[in-house]
N, C-alpha and C positions, 0 to 999 in steps of 0.2 A: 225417243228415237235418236241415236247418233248420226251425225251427217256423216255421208261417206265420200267420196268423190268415186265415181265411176270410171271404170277402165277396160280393156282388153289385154290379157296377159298370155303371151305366145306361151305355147310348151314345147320346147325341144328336145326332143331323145335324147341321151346319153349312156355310154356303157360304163363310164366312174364318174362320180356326179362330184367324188373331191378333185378328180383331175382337172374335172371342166372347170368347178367353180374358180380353182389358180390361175383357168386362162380368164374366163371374164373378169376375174381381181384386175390381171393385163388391160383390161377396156374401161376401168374404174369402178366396176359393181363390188358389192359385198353380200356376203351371203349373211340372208335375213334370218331363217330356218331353214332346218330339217326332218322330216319324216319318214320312217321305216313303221311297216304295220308290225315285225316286229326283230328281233334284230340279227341280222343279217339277211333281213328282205332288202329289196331296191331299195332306192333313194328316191323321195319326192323333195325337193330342194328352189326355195325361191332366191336368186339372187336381185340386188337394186342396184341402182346409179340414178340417184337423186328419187324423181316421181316413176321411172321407170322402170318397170320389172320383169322380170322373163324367170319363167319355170323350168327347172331341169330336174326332166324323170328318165330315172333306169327302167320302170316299166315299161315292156317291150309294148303294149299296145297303147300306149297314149300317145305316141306322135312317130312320124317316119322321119330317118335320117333326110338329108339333103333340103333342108325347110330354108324358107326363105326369108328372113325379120329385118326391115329397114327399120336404124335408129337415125334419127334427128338428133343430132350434139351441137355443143356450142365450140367443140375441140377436136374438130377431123383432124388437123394438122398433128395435134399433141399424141392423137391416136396412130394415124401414121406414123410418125417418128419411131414411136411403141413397138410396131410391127414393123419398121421397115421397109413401108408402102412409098408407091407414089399417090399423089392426091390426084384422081383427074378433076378435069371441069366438064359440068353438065350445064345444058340450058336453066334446069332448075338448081345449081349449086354446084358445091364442090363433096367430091366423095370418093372412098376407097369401097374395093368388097373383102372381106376374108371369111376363113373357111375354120370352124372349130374345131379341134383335134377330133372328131363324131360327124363332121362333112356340113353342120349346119352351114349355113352361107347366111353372114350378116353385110349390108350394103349399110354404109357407116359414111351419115350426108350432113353438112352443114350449110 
């Protein structure tokens, strides 16, 4: 049996899954794979940033627009800069929010 490490991996809607993946390239992910059942069906698309991974389907019923996925980084700052945020401060850290060209909302904390 291979070890695996175990995870949760959000899915978020998307209506162009190469659009979105250029923005989250913007937040440091890269895209791992892609799947079509066949071609020019949707996109099922895994992008990472490091151990971290978030799923982007064109399938209209896997996930509702407006989702919510807080990421933990080690580079809010670098990411702000990125997007041209302010950093606030929270009791538990420091964080921006933004919003994917598809309305997802990522709260982006270090």
């Amino acid at each position: 049996m291979v070890a695996m490490n175990e995870q949760a991996v959000p899915i978020l809607r998307v209506a162009d899954a190469a659009l979105a993946v250029r923005w989250y390239e913007r937040l440091g992910f890269t895209q791992v794979w892609e799947h079509r059942f066949e071609p020019g069906f949707p996109a099922f698309v895994e992008v990472a940033r490091g151990a971290v991974s978030l799923f982007l389907s064109e399938h209209t019923g896997d996930a509702n627009p407006d989702t919510l996925v807080y990421l933990r980084v080690r580079d809010v700052d670098t990411i702000a800069t990125e997007f041209d945020v302010t950093v606030e401060e929270a009791p538990w850290g420091r964080e921006i929010e933004l919003s994917d060209p598809d309305g997802n909302r990522l709260r982006i904390g270090s």
